[in-house]
C-alpha positions in Angstrom: 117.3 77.1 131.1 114.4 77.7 128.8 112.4 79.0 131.0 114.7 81.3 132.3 115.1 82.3 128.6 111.2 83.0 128.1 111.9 85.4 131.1 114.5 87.4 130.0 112.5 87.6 126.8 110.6 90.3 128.9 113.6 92.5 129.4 115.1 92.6 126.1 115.2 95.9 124.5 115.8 98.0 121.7 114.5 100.0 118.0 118.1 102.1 117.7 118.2 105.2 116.4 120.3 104.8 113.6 120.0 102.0 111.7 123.7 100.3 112.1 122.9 100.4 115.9 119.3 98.9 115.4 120.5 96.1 113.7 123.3 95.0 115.9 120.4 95.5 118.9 118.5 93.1 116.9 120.8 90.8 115.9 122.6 90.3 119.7 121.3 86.7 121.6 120.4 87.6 125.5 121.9 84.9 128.0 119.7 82.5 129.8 120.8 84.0 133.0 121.3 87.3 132.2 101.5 111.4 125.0 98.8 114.0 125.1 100.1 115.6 121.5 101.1 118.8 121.1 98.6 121.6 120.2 100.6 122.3 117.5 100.6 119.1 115.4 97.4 117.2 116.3 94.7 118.5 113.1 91.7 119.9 113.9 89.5 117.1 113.1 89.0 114.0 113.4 108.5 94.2 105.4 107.8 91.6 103.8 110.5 89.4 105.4 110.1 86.6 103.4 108.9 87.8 100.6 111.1 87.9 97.6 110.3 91.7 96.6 113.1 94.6 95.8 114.1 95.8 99.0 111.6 98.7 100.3 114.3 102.3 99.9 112.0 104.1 102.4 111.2 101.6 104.9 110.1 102.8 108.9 112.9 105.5 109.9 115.5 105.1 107.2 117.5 108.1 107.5 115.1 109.6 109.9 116.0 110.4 113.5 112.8 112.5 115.0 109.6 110.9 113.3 109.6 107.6 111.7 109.6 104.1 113.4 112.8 102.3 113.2 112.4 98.5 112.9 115.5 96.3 111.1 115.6 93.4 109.8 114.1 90.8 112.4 116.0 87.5 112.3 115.1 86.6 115.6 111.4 85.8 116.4 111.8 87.3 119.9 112.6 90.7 120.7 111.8 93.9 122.8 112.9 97.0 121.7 112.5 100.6 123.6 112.8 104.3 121.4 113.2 107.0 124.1 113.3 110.5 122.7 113.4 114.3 124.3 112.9 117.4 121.9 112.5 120.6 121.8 108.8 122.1 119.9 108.0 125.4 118.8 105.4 127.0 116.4 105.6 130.5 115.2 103.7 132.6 112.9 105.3 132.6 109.8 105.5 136.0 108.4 105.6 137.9 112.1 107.4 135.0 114.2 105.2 135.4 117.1 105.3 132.3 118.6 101.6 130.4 119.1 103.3 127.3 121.4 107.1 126.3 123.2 107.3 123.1 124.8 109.5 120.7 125.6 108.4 117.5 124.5 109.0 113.4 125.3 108.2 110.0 123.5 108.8 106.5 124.5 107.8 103.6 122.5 108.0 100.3 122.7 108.2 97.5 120.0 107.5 93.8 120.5 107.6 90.2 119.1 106.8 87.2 120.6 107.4 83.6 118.9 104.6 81.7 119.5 104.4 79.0 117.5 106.2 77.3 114.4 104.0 74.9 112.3 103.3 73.2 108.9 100.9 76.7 108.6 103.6 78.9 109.1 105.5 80.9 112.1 103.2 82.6 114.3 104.2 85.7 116.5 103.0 88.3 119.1 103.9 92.1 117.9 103.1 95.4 118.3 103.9 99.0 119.5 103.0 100.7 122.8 104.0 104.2 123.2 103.2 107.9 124.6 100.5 110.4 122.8 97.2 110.8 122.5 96.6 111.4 118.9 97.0 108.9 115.6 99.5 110.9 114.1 101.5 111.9 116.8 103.2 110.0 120.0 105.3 113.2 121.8 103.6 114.3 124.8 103.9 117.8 126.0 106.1 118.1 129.5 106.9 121.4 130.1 105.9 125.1 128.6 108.0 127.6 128.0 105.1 130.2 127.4 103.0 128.9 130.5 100.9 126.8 128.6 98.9 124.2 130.4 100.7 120.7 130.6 97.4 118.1 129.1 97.4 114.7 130.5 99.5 112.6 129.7 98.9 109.0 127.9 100.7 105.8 127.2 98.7 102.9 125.2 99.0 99.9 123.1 98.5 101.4 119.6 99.3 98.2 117.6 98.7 94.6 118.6 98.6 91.7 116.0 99.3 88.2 115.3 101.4 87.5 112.7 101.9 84.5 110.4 104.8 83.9 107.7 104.3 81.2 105.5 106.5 80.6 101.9 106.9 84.0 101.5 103.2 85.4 102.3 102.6 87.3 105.3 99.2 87.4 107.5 98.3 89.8 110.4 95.1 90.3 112.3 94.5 92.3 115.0 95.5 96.1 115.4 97.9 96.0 112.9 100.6 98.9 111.5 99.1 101.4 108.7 101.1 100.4 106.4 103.2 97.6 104.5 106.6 97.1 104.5 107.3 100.5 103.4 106.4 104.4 104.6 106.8 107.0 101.9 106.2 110.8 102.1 102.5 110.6 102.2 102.1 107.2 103.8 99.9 106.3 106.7 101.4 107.9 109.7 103.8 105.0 111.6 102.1 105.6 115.0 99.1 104.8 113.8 96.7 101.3 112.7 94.5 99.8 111.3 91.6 97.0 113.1 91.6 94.6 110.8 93.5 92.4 108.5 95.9 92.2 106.1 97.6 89.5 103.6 101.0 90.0 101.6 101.9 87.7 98.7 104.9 88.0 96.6 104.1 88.3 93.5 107.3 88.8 90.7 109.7 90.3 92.0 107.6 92.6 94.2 105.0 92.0 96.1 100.8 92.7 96.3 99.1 93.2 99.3 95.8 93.8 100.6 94.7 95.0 103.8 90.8 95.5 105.0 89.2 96.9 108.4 89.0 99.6 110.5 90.7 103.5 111.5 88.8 105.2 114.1 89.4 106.3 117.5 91.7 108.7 116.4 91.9 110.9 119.5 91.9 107.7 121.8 95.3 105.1 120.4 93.9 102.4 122.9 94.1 99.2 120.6 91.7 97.8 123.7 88.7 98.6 122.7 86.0 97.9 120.3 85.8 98.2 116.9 84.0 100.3 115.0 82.3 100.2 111.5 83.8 99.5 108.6 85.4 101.9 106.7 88.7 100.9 104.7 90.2 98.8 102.4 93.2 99.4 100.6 95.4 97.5 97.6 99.0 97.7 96.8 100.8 96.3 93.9 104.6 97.2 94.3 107.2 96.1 91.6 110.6 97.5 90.1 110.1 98.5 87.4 112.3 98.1 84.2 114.4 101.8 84.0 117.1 102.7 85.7 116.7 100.8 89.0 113.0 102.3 90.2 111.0 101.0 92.0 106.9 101.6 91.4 104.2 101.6 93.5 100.4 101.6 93.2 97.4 101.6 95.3 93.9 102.0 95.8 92.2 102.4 98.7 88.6 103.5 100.1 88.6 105.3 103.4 85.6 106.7 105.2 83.5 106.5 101.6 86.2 108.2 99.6 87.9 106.6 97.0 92.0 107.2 96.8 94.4 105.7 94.1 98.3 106.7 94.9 101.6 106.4 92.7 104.7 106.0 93.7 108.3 106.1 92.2 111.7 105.4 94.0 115.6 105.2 93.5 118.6 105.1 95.4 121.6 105.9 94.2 125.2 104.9 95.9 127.2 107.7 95.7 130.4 106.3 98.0 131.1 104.4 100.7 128.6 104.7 103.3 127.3 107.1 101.6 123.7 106.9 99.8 121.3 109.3 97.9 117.2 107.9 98.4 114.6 109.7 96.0 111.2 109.7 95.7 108.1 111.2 93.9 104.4 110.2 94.9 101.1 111.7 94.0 97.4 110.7 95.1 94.0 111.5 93.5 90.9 111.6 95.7 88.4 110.5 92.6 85.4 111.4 95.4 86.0 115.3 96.0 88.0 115.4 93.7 91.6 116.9 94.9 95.2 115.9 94.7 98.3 115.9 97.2 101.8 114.8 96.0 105.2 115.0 97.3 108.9 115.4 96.9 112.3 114.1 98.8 115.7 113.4 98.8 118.0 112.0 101.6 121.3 112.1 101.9 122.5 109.2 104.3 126.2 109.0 105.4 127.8 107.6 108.8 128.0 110.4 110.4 125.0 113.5 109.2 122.1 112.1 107.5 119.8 115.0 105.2 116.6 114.7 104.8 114.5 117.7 102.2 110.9 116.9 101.7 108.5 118.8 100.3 104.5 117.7 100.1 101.0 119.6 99.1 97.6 118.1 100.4 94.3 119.9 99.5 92.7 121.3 102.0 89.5 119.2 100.4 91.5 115.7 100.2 89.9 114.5 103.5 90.9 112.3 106.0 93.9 110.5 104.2 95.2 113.6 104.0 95.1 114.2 108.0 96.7 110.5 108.6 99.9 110.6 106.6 103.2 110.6 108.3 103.7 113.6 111.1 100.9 115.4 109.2 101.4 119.0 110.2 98.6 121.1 108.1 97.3 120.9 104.4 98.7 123.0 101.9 102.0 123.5 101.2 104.8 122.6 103.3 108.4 122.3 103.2 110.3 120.1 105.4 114.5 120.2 106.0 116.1 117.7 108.8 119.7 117.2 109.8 120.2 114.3 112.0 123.3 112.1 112.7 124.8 109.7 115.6 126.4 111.4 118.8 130.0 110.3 118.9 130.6 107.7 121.8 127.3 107.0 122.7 125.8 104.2 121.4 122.1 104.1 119.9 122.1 107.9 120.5 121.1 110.6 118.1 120.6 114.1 117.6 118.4 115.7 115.0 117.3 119.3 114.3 114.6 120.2 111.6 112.1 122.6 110.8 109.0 122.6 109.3 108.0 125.8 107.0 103.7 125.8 106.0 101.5 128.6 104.0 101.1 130.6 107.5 103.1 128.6 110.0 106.5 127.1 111.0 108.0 124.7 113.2 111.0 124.1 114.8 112.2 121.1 116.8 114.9 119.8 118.6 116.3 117.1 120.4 117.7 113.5 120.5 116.4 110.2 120.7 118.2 106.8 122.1 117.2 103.0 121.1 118.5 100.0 122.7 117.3 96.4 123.3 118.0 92.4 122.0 116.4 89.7 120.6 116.8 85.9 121.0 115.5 83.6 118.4 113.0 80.9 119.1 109.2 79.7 119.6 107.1 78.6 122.7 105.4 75.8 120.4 106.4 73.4 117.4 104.6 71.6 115.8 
């Protein structure tokens, strides 16, 4: 019977879209017996789960249906989870609306964990992401053009692929690891993207301080198979609540491609009913090497049935290559972001979203739905 277990380990699935439906994907037990990226958005160039630190307000897709990974709480070591999505993608000049690029766009992803081993040294696990795109920032591939474009090829890869250990409340990975901690924030590291290299979590008050060391390049090329480049990032996080009205602080450091970066960070939630909540945030980063700033601004409104999402962001166009690696970066200056995204009635793990994106010269519009479903089972192939 185990063995038939391990096997249906490989069919489990699931990341749902909204969070409610995620969670339940995550927390059902299976039986024994049972993209090239669009023209548009690629640039031009090149949770702690044990830990005992304030919950993370704007963890991977909270309140966000088109962009952000989606990954619950994990109280299962084993799980597969699958995020298929279909939208619609079009960029227009801003002031004349003549549109530059209409296509219709697709995204599947894949997220993973493997138990492989419990021991005196901790709990041990496979994980990762494979998924469409070709670019860091981006994982929708281009299917179809309205405007007769040519269709690119289209890619599907391993971006992330790491071992992870969890031992009294640190947390060790090494491999291709995710970009960033257990949080994404407005100008965080993109969620399709990674690091080559390392990175250690320890709770420290009641937050947490993490450090992570290695490598981001092959930026065009999200093939976690290959080999590693040079050196070029390290990055240091202290996050703690801090003692004034229920906000949480961040700050960071980090050195990436011999430019120094130091980022702060301030979030709240508020509960304003029922299943209803309000998350805020404010974040600003200096680049002490060029020197230039970008900051950024949200709110999201999250009820059961229409979640709102208003950000607004500014990065130099000097701020460099962090800059061109946060979350679904679109173009430097300033832009303006407004999403409305909810569940579809009846269908379980589905959602629709709809959201546009307004820039200095450009703006975007997209479209479309997304559908997560999967299971875990807890469990580990060795203890010791």
């Amino acid at each position: 019977m185990k063995e038939i277990k391990l096997i249906a380990l490989l069919v489990l699935a699931g990341v749902g879209i909204p969070v409610q439906a995620a969670e339940e994907a995550a927390s059902a037990t299976v039986p024994a017996e049972a993209d090239a990226a669009s023209a548009e958005a690629a640039p031009a160039s090149p949770a702690v789960a044990a830990a005992p630190a304030a919950e993370d307000l704007f963890i991977e897709g909270e309140g966000n249906a088109s962009d952000a990974i989606e990954v619950p709480a994990e109280p299962d070591a084993n799980y597969v989870r699958f995020s298929l999505g279909a939208e619609y993608s079009g960029l227009f000049d801003r002031d004349t609306l003549d549109a530059a690029s209409s296509w219709l766009q697709f995204r599947a992803r894949i997220f993973y964990s493997l138990g492989l081993a419990s021991t005196p040294a901790g709990n041990f696990k496979l994980k990762g992401l494979a998924g469409t795109g070709s670019y860091y920032t981006y994982s929708w591939i281009n299917i179809l053009s309205t405007m007769g474009q040519k269709v690119p090829d289209k890619t599907f890869n391993m971006r992330q692929i790491y071992i992870q250990d969890e031992y009294e409340g640190w947390e060790f990975q090494g491999g291709v690891i995710p970009p960033n901690g257990g949080d994404i924030t407005d100008l965080g590291y993109d969620s399709d993207g990674w690091v080559s290299g390392f990175r250690v979590t320890a709770p420290l008050g009641e937050g947490r301080l993490e450090a992570v060391t290695g490598i981001i390049d092959h930026l065009n090329d999200p093939n976690a198979f290959q080999e590693w480049g040079k050196w070029n990032y390290v990055g240091v996080k202290l996050a703690q609540p801090l003692p004034w009205y229920d906000i949480q602080g961040y700050l960071s450091y980090e050195f990436l491609q011999n430019e120094n970066y130091v980022d702060f960070q301030l979030q709240r939630t508020w509960d304003l009913d029922e299943g209803m909540k309000l998350l805020g945030q404010l974040e600003a980063i200096h680049n002490f090497t060029t020197p230039s700033w970008a900051w950024g601004a949200s709110g999201r409104l999250q009820t059961d049935w229409l979640n709102v999402i208003v950000e607004y962001t500014y990065i130099n166009p000097d701020f460099g290559l962090r800059g061109e690696l946060s979350e679904d970066f679109f173009t430097f200056g300033h832009r303006l972001d407004v999403e409305f995204n909810g569940p579809v009635p009846f269908v379980k793990g589905l959602d629709w979203f709809v959201m546009t994106d307004v820039a200095e010269q450009l703006l975007r519009v997209r479209a479309g739905f997304n559908i997560g479903f999967g299971g875990s089972t807890p469990g580990y192939l060795m203890r010791f």
